[in-house]
PDB file of N, CA, C and O in Angstrom:
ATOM      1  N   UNK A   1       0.847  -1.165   0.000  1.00  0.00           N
ATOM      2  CA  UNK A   1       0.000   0.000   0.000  1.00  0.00           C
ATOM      3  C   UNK A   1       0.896   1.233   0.000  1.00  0.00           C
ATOM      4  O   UNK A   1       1.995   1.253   0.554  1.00  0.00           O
ATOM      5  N   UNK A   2       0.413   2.156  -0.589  1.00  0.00           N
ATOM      6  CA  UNK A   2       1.477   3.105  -1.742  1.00  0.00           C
ATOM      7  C   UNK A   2       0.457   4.620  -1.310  1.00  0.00           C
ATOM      8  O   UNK A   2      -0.684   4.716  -1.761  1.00  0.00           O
ATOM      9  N   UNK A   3       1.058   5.716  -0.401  1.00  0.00           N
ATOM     10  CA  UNK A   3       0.125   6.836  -0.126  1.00  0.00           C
ATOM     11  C   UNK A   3       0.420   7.698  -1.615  1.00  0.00           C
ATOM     12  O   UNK A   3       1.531   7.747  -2.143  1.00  0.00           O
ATOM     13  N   UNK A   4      -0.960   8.432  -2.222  1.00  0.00           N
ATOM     14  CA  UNK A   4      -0.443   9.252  -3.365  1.00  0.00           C
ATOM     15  C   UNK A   4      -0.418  10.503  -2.504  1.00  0.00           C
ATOM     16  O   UNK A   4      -0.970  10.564  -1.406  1.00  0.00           O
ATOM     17  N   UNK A   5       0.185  11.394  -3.011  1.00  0.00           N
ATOM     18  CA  UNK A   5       1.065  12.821  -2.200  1.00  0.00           C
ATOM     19  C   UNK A   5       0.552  13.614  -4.077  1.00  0.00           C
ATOM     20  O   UNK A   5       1.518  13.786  -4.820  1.00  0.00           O
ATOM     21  N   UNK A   6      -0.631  13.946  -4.558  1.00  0.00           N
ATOM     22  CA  UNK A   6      -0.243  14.314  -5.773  1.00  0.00           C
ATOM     23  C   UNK A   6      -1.150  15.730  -4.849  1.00  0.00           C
ATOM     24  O   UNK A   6      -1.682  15.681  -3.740  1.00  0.00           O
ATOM     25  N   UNK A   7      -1.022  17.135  -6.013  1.00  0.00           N
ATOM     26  CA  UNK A   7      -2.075  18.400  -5.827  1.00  0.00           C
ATOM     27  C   UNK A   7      -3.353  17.864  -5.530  1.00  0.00           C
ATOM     28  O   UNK A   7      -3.865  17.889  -4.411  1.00  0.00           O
ATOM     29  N   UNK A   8      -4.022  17.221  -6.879  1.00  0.00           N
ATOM     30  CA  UNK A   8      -5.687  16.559  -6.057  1.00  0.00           C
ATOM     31  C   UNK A   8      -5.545  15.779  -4.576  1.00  0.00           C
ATOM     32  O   UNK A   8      -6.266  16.104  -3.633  1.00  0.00           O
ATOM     33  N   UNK A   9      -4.951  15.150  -4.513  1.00  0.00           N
ATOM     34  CA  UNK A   9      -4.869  14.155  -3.700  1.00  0.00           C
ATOM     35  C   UNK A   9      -4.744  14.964  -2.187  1.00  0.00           C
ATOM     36  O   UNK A   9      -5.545  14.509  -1.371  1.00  0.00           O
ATOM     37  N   UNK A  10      -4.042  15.876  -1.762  1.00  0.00           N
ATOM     38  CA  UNK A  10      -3.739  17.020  -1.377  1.00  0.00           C
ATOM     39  C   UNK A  10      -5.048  17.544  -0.623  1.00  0.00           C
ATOM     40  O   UNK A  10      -5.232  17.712   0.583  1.00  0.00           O
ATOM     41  N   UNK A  11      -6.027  17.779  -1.877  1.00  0.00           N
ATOM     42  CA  UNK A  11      -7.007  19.250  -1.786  1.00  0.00           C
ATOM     43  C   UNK A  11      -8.037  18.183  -1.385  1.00  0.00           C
ATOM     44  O   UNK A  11      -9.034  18.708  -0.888  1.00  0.00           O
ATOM     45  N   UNK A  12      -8.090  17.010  -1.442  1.00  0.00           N
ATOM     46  CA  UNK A  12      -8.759  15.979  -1.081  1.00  0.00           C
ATOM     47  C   UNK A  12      -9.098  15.610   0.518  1.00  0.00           C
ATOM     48  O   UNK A  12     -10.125  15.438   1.174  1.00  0.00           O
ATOM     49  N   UNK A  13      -7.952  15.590   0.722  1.00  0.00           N
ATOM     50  CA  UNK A  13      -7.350  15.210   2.150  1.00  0.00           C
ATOM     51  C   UNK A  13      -7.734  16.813   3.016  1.00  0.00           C
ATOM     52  O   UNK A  13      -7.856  16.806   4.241  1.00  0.00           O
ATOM     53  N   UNK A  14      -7.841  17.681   2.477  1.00  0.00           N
ATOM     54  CA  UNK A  14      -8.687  19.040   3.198  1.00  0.00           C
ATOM     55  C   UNK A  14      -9.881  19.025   2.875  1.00  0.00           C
ATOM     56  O   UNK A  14     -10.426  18.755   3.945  1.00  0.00           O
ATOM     57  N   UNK A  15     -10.700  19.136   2.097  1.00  0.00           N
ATOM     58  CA  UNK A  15     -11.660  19.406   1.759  1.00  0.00           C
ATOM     59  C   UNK A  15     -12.685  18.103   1.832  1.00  0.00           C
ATOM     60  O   UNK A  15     -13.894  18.195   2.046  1.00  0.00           O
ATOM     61  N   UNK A  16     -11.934  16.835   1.603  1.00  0.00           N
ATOM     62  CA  UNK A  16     -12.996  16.151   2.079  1.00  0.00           C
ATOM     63  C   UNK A  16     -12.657  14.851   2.774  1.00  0.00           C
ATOM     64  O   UNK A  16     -13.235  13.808   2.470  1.00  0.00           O
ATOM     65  N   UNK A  17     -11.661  14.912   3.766  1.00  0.00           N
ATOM     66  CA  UNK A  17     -11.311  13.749   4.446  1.00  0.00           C
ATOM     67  C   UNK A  17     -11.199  12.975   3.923  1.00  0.00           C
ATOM     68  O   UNK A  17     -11.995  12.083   4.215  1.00  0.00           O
ATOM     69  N   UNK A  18     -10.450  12.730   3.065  1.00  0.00           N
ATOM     70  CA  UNK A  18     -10.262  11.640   1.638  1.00  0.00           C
ATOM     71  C   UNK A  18      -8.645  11.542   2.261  1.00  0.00           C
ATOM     72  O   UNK A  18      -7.922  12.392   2.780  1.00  0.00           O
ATOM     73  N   UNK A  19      -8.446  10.069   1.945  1.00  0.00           N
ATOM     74  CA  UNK A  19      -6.781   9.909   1.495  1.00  0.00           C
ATOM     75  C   UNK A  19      -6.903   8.913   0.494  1.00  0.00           C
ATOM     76  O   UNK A  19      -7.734   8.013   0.370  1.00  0.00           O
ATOM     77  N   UNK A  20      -5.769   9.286  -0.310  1.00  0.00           N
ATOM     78  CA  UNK A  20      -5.814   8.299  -1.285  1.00  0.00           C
ATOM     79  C   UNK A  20      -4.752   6.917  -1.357  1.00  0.00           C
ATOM     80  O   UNK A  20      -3.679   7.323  -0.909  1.00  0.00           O
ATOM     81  N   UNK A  21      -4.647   5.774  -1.654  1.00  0.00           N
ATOM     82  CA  UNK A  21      -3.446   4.991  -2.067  1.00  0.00           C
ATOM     83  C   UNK A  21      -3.464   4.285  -3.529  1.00  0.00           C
ATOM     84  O   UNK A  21      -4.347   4.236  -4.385  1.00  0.00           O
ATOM     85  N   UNK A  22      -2.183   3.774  -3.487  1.00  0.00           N
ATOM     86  CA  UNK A  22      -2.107   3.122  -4.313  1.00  0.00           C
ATOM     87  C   UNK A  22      -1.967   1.010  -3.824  1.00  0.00           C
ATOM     88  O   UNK A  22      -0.894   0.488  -3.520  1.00  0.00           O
ATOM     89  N   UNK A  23      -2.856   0.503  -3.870  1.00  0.00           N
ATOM     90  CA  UNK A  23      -2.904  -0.687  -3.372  1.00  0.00           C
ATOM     91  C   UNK A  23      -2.663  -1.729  -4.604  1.00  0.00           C
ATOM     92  O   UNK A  23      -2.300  -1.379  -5.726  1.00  0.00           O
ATOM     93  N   UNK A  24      -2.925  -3.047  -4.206  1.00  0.00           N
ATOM     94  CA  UNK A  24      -2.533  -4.209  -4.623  1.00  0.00           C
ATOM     95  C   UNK A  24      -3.428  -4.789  -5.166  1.00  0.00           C
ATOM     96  O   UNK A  24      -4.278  -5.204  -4.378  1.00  0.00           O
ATOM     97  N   UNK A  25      -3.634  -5.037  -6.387  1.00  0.00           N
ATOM     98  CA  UNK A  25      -5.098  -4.947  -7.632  1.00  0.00           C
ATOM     99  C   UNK A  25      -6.002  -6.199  -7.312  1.00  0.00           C
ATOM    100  O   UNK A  25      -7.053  -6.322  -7.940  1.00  0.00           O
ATOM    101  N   UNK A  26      -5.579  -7.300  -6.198  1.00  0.00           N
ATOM    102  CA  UNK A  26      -5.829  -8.389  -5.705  1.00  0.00           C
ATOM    103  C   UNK A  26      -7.283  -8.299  -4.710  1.00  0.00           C
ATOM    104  O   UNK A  26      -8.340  -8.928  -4.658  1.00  0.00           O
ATOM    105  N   UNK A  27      -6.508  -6.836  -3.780  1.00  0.00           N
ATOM    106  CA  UNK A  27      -7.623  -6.741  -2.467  1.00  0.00           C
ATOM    107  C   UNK A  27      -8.806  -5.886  -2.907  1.00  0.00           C
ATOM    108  O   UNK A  27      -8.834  -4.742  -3.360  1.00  0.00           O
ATOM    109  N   UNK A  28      -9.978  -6.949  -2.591  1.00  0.00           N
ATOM    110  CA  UNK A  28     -11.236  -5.822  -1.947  1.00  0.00           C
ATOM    111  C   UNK A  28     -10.952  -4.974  -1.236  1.00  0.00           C
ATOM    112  O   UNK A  28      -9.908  -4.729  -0.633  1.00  0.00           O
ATOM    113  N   UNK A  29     -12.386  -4.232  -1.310  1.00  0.00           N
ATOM    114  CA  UNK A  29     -12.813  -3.301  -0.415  1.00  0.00           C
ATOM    115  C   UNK A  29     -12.600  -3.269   1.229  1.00  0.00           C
ATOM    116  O   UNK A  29     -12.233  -2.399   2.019  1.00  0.00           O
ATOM    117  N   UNK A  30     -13.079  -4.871   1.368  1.00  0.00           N
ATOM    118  CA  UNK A  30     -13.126  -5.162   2.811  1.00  0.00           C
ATOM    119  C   UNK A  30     -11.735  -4.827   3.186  1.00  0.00           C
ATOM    120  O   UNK A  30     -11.344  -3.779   3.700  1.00  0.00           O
ATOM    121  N   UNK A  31     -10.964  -5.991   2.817  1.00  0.00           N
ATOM    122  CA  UNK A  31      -9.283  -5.809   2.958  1.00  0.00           C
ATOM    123  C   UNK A  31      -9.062  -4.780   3.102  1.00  0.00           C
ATOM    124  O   UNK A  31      -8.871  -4.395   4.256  1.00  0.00           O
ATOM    125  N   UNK A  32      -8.994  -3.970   2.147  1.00  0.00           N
ATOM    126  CA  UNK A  32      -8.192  -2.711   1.954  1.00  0.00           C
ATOM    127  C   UNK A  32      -8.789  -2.206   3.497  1.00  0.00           C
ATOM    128  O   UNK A  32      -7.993  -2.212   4.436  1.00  0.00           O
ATOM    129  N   UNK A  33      -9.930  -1.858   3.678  1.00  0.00           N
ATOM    130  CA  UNK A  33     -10.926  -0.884   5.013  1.00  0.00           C
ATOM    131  C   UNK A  33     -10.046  -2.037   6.331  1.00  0.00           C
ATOM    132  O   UNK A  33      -9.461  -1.389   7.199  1.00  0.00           O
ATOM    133  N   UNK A  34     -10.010  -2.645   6.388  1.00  0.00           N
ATOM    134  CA  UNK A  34      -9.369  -3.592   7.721  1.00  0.00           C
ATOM    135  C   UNK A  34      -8.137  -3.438   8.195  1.00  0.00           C
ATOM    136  O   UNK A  34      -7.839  -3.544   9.385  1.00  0.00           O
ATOM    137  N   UNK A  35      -6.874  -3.014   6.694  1.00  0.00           N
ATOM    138  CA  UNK A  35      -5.793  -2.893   6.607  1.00  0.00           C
ATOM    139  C   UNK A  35      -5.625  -1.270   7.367  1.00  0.00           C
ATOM    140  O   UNK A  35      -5.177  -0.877   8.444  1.00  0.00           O
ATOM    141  N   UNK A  36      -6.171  -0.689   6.308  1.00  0.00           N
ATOM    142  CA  UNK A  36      -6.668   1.090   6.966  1.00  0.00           C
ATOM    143  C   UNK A  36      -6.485   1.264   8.384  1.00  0.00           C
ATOM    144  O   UNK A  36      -5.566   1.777   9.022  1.00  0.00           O
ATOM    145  N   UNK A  37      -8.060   0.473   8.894  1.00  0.00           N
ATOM    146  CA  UNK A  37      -8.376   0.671  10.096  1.00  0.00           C
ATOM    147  C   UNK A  37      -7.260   0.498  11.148  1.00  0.00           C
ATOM    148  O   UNK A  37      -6.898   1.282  12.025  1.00  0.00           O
ATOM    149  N   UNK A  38      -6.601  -1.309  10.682  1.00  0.00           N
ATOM    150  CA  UNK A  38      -5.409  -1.457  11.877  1.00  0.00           C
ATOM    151  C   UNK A  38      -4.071  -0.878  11.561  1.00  0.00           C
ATOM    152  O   UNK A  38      -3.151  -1.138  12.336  1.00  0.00           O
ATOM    153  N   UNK A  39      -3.840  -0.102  10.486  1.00  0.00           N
ATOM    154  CA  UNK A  39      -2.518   0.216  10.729  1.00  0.00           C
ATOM    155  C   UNK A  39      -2.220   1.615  10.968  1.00  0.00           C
ATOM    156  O   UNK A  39      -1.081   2.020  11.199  1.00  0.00           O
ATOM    157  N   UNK A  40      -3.446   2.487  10.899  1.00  0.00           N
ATOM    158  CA  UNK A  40      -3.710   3.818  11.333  1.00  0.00           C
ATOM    159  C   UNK A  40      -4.355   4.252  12.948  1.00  0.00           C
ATOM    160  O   UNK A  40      -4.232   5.253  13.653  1.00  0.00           O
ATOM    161  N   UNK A  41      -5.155   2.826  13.114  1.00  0.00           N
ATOM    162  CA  UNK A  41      -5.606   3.386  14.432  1.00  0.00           C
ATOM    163  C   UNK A  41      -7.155   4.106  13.863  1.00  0.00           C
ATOM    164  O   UNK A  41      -7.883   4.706  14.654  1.00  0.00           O
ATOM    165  N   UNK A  42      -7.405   3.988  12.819  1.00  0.00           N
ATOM    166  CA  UNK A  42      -8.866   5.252  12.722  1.00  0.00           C
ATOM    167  C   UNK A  42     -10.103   4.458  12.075  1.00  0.00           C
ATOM    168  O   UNK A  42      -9.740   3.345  11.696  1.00  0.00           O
ATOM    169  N   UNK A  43     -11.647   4.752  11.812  1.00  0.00           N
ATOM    170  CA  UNK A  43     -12.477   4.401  11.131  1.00  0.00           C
ATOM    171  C   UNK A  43     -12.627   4.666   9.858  1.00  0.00           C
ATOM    172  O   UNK A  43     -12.321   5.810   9.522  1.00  0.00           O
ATOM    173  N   UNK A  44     -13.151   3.677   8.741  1.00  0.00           N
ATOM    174  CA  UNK A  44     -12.949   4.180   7.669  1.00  0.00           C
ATOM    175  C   UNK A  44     -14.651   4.254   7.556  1.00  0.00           C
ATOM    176  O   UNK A  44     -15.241   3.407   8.226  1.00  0.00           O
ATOM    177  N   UNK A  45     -15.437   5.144   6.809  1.00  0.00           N
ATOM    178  CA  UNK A  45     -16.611   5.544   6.366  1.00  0.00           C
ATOM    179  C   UNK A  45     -16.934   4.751   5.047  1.00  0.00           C
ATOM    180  O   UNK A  45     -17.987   4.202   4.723  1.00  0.00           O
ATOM    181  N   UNK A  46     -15.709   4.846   4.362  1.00  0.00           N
ATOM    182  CA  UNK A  46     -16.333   4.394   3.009  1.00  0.00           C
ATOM    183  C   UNK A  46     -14.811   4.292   2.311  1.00  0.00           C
ATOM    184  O   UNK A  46     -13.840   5.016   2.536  1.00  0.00           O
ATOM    185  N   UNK A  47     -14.944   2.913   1.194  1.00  0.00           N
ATOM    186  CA  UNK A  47     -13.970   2.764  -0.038  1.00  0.00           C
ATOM    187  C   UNK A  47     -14.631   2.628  -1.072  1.00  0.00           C
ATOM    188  O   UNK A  47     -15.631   1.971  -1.365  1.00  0.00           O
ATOM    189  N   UNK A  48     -13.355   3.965  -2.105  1.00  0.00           N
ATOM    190  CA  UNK A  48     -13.839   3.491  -3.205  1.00  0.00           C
ATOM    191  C   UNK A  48     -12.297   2.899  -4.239  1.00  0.00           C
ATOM    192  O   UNK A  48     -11.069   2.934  -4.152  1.00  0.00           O
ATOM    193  N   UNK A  49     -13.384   2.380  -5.197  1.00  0.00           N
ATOM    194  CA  UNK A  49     -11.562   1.900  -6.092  1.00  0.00           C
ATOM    195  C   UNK A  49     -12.049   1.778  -7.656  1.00  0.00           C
ATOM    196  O   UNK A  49     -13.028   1.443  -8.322  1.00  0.00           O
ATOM    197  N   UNK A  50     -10.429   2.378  -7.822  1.00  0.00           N
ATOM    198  CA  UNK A  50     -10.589   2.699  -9.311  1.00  0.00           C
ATOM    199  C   UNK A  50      -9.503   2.070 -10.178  1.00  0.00           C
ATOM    200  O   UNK A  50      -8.395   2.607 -10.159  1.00  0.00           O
ATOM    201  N   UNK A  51      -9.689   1.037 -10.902  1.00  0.00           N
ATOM    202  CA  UNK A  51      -8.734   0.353 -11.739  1.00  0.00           C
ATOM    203  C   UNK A  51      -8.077   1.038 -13.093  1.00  0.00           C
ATOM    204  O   UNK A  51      -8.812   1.154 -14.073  1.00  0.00           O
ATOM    205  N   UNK A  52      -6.843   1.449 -13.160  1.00  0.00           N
ATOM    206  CA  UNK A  52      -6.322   2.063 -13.991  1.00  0.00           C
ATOM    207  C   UNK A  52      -4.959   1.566 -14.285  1.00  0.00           C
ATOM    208  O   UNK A  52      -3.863   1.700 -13.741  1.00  0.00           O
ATOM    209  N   UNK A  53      -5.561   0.724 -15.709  1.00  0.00           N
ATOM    210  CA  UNK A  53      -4.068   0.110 -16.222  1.00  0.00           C
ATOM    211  C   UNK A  53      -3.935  -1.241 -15.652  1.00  0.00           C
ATOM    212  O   UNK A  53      -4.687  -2.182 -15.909  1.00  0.00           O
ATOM    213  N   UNK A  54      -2.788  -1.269 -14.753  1.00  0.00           N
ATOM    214  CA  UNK A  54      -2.107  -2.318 -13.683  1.00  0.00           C
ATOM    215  C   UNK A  54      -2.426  -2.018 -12.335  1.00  0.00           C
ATOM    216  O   UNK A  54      -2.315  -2.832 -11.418  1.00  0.00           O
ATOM    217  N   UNK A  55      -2.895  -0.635 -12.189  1.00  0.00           N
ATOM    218  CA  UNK A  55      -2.617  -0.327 -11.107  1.00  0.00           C
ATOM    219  C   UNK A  55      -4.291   0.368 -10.386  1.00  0.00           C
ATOM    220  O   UNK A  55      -4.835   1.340 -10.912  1.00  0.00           O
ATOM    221  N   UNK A  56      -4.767  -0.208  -9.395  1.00  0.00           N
ATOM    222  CA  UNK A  56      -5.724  -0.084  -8.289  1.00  0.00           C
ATOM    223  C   UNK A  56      -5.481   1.112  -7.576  1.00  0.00           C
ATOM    224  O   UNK A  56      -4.484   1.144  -6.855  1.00  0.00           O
ATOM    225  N   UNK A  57      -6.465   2.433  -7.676  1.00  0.00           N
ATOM    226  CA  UNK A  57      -6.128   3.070  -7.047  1.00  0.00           C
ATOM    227  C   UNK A  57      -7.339   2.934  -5.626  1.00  0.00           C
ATOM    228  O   UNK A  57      -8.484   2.547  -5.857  1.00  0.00           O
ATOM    229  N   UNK A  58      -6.980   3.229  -4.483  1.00  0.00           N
ATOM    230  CA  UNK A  58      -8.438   3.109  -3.285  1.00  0.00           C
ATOM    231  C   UNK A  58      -8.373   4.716  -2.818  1.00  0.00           C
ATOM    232  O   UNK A  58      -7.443   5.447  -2.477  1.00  0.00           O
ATOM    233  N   UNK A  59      -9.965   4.926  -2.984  1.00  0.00           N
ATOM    234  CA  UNK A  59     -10.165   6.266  -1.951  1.00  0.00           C
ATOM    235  C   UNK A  59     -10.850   6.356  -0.932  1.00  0.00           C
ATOM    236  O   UNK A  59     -12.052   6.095  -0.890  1.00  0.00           O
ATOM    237  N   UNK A  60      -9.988   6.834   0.253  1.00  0.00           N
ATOM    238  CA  UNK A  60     -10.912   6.064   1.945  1.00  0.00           C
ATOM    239  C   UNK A  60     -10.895   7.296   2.203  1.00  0.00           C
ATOM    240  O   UNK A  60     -10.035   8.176   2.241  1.00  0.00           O
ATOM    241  N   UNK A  61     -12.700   7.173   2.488  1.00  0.00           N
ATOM    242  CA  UNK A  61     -12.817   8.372   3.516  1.00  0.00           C
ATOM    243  C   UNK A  61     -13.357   8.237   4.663  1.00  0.00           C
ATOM    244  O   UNK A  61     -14.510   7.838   4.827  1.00  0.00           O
ATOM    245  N   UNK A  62     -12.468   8.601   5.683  1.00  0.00           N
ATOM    246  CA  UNK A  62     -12.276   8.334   7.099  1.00  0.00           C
ATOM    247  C   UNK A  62     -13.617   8.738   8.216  1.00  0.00           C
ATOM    248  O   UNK A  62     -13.571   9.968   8.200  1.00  0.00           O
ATOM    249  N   UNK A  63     -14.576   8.414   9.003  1.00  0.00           N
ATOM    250  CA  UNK A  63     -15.194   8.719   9.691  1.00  0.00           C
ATOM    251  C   UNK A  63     -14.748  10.376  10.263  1.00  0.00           C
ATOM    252  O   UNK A  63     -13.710  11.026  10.387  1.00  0.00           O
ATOM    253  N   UNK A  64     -16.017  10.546  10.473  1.00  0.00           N
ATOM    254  CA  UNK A  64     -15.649  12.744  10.518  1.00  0.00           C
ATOM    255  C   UNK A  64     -14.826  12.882  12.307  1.00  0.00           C
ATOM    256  O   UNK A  64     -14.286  13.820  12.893  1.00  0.00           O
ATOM    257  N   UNK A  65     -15.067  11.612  12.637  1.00  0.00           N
ATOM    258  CA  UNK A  65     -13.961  11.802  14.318  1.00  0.00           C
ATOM    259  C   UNK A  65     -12.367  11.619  13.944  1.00  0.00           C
ATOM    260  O   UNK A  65     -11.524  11.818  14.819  1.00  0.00           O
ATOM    261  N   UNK A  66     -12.081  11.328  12.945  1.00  0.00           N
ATOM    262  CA  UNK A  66     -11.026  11.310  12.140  1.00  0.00           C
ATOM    263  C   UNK A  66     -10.263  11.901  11.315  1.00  0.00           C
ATOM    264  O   UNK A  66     -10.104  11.369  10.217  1.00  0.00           O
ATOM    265  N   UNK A  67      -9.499  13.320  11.656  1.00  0.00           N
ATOM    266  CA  UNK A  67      -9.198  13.607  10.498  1.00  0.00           C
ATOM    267  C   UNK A  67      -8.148  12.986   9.560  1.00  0.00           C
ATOM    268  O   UNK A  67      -7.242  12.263   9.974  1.00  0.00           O
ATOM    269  N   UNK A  68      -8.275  13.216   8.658  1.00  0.00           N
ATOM    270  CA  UNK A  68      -7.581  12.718   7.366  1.00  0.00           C
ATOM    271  C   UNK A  68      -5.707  13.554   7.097  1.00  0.00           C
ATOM    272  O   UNK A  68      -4.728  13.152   6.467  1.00  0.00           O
ATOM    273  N   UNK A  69      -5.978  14.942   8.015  1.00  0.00           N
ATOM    274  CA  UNK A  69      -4.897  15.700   7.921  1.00  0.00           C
ATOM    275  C   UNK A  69      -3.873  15.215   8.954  1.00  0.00           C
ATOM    276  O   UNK A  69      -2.646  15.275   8.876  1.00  0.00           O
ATOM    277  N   UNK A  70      -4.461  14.834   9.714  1.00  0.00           N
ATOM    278  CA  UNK A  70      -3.404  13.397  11.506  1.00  0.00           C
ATOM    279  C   UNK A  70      -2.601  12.279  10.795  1.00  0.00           C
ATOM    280  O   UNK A  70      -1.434  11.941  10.995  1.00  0.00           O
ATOM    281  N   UNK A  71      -3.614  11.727   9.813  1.00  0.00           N
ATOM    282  CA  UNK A  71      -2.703  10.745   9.244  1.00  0.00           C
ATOM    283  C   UNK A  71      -1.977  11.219   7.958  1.00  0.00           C
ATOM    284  O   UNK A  71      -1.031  10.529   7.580  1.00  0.00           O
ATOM    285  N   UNK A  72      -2.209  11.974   7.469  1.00  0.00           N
ATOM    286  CA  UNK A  72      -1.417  12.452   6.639  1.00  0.00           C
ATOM    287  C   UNK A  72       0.010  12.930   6.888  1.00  0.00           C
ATOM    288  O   UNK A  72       0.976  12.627   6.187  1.00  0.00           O
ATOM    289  N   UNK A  73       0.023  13.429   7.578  1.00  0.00           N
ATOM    290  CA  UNK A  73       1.221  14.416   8.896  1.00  0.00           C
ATOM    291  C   UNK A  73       1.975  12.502   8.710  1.00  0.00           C
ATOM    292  O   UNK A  73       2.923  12.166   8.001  1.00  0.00           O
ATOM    293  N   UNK A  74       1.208  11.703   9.531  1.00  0.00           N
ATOM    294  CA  UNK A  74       1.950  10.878  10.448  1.00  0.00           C
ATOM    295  C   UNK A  74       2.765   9.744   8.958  1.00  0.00           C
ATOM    296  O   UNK A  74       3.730   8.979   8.946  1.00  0.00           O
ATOM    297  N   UNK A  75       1.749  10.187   7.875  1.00  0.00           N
ATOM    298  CA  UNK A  75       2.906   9.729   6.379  1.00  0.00           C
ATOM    299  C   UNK A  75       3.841  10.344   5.617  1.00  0.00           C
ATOM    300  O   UNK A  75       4.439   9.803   4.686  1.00  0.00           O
ATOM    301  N   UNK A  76       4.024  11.772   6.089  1.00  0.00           N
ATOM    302  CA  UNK A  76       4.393  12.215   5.787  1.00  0.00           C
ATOM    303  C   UNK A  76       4.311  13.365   4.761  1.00  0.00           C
ATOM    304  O   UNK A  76       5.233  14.106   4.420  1.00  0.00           O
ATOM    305  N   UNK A  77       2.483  13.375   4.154  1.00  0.00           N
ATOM    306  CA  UNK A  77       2.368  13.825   2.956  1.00  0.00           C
ATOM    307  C   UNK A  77       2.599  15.506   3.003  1.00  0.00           C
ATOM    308  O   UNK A  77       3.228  16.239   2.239  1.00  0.00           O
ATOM    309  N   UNK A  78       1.843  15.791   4.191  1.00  0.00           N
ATOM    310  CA  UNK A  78       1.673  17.020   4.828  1.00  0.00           C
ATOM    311  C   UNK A  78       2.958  17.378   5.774  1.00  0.00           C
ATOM    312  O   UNK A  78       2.979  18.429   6.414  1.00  0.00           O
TER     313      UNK A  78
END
C-alpha cells in the first residue's frame, strides 16, 4: 500500500477527508478498510476503487472523528 502525495490528492485530504493509495489490484474493499483501520488506528466511512491500467487506485474516507490531515502528517504527505 502506496500513499499518493499528488495536488488533487492534497485538496482531497482538506476538503474532504479523503486519502488516497495506491494498493494491490488483488484486495477488496473489505481488505483494503481492515488494513486502513489497523494500521492507522482510525475508522474508515467508506472505499472506493478505481482500476487504472495495472494499477488499483483506493479512496478512503475516514469517519468525521477522524481527520484525514493526523494521518497524513503521520505519512508524511503534509
Amino acid at each position: 500500500m502506496k500513499p499518493i502525495a499528488t495536488e488533487k490528492a492534497v485538496m482531497k485530504i482538506e476538503s474532504e477527508n479523503l486519502l488516497t493509495f495506491q494498493v494491490d489490484s488483488r484486495k477488496n474493499k473489505d481488505e483494503i478498510k481492515k488494513e486502513i483501520e489497523e494500521m492507522f488506528e482510525v475508522k474508515v466511512a467508506k472505499v472506493r476503487t478505481n482500476t487504472r491500467g495495472n494499477k488499483k487506485i483506493a479512496y478512503i474516507r475516514l469517519n468525521k472523528d477522524y481527520p484525514a490531515m493526523d494521518v497524513a502528517t503521520k505519512l508524511g504527505i503534509m
